[in-house]
C-alpha positions, -999 to +999 in steps of 0.1 A: +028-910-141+033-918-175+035-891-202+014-893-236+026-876-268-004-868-293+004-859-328-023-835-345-004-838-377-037-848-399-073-843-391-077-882-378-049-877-353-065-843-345-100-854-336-085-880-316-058-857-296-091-829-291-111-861-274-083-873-255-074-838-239-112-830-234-112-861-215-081-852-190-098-820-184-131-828-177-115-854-152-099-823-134-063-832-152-040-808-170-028-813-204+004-798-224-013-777-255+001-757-281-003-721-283+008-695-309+027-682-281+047-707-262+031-742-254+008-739-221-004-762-194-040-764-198-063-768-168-103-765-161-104-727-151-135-730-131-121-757-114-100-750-078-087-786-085-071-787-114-057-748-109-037-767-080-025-794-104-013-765-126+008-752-092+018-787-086+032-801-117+051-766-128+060-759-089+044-725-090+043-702-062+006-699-053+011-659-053+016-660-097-017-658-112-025-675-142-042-665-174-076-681-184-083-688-221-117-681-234-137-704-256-155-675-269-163-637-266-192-646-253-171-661-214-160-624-213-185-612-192-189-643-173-156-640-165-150-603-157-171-575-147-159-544-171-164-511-154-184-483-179-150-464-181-130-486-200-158-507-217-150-491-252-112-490-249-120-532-238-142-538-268-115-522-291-087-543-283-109-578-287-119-566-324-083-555-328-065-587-315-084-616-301-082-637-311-043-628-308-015-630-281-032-601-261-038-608-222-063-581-208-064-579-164-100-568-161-120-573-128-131-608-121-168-621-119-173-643-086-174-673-113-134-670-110-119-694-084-096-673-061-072-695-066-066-689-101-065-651-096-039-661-065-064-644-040-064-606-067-097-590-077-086-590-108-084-619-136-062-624-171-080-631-202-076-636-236-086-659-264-060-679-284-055-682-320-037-711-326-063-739-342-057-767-320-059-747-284-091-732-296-105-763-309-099-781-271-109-748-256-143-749-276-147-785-271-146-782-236-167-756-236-152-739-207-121-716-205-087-730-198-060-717-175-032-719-187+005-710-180+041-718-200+040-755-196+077-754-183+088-755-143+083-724-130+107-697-137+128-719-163+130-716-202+097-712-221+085-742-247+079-736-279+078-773-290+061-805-273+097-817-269+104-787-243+071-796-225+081-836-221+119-827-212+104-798-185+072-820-169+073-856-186+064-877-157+043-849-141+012-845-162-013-873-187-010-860-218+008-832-246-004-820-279+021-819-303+007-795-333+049-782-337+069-755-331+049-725-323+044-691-341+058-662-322+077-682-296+070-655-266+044-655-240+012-628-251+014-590-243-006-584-211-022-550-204-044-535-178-069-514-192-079-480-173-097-448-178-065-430-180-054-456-208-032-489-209-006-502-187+013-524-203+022-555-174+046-579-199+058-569-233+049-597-259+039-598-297+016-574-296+041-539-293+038-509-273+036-492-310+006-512-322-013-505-286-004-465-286-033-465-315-062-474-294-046-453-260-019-436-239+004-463-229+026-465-198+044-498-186+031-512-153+063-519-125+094-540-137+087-563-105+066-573-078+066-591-047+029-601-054+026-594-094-007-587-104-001-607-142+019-636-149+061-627-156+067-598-135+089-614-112+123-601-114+137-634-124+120-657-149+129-675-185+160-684-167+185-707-180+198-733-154+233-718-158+245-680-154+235-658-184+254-625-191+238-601-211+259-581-241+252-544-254+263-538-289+304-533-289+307-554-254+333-580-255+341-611-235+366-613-212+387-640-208+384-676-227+357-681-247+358-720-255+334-731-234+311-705-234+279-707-254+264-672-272+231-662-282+239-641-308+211-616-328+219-613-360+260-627-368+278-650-350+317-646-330+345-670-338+358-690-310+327-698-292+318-731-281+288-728-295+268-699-312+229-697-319+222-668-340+184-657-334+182-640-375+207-638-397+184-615-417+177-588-391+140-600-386+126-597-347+099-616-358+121-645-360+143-638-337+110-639-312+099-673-325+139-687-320+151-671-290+135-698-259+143-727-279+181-714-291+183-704-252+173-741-245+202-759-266+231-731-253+215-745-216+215-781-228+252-783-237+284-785-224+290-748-217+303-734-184+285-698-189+259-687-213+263-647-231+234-629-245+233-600-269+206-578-266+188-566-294+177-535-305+146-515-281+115-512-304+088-531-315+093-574-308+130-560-298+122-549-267+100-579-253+127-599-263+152-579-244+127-583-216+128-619-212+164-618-214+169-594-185+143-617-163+163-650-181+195-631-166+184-622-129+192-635-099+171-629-069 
């Protein structure tokens, strides 16, 4: 299969890409979109068949569920049944971030094809703000499922490169619209009488939800997760990544070993990719997949990580680190 690149540079070459991936749904296809979290692999939600295209082409275990992304507040309900008890705590988090890199698990409506919920009564929603997934999604008119368009359990894409290099040859068509804004997959959270259980840190922090109710974080791993990226290993690298604390050193030669360094860089490396000079987590979220991607594209035996500090965008970047550096 050959792999189309669509620029939505201008508004002519964005009218045409919208058509063109409209197209590839509606024929039960999946396309590579841009998302202001990482770049996703858009499918027809309400469609069994083009769910299993999104297993197919990233070589996901049936068992991960995917998230769907609404059109419009209005697919909520036709999505998800909301029980009474949370209903307010629900409507409170839309107003607050959608639409936003917030995932919500709520109870799915029979609408739901099991196999997008991976056989679970439950269903992951959210609507996305970046201009050109919204503008297919609305075009479309239905919600789009849609997962990191990378093979399963490998490095996240934040630019339409990633997504050719990871599944050119294995899907129709990518939207290019650049490198993306935050650079991690959404914040997913459960919402329950009791309050929030927070299923994968993201850009939305555990201090921004502890406004709206008591938050406790959901288990680090699952056999059968109940959201997408609970799986003990995931983000991962092709080669071995070590992870650092602050004051850890190397040991041994470090020549050919390639470092993903926070905020300064260590002489002697092979290579170095420092995530923000300046101390900001906010760019250090939107740098670290791709800088992860170039230390995994070189010649470097073993890949080091230092972890950054736990709070706020810190700690969901620590998170996919810790996944990035498991092995099952």
């Amino acid at each position: 299969m050959e792999t189309t690149v669509l620029s939505c540079a201008d508004p002519g070459n964005l009218a045409v890409a919208i058509e063109a991936a409209c197209r590839c749904l509606g024929a039960g296809e999946v396309v590579g979109l841009p998302a202001e979290t990482v770049y996703g692999l858009a499918g027809d939600s309400l469609n069994p068949a083009a769910a299993a295209r999104i297993f197919e082409a990233k070589a996901r275990p049936f068992f991960d569920p995917l998230i769907c992304h609404l059109p419009d507040l209005d697919w909520l309900t036709r999505m998800t049944i909301i029980p009474p008890s949370v209903r307010a705590l629900v409507d409170a988090l839309a107003t607050a971030f959608w639409p936003g890199p917030l995932t919500m698990i709520l109870p799915r409506n029979t609408l739901v094809p099991d196999l997008v919920c991976s056989g679970l009564p439950t269903v992951a929603v959210r609507l996305s703000a970046h201009p050109v997934f919204s503008a297919v999604a609305r075009h479309f008119g239905r919600p789009l499922a849609a997962p990191s368009a990378n093979r399963f359990g490998r490095i996240s894409p934040t630019a339409a490169s990633h997504v050719l290099t990871e599944l050119g040859g294995r899907i129709p068509l990518i939207l290019d619209a650049g490198p993306t804004e935050h650079g991690l997959e959404s914040t997913i959270v459960a919402p329950e009488a009791s309050g929030l259980r927070i299923l994968r840190l993201g850009p939305i922090t555990k201090e921004q939800l502890e406004a709206f109710a008591p938050v406790q974080f959901g288990e680090e791993s699952k056999e059968l997760p109940e959201a997408p990226g609970q799986l003990k290993s995931h983000y991962a690298p092709s080669k071995r990544l070590t992870l650092l604390a602050p004051g850890d050193s190397i040991p041994g030669s470090v020549e050919t070993v390639g470092l993903l360094a926070w905020r300064e860089g260590r002489r002697g490396f092979g290579a170095v990719e420092v995530l923000s000079a300046s101390g900001d987590l906010r760019e250090a979220a939107a740098n670290v997949f791709a800088a992860l991607r170039r230390l995994d594209e070189g010649p470097w035996t073993v890949l080091y990580a230092e972890l950054l500090p736990q709070e706020g965008l810190g700690a969901a970047i620590n998170e996919r680190l810790r996944r990035a550096a498991a092995r099952e």
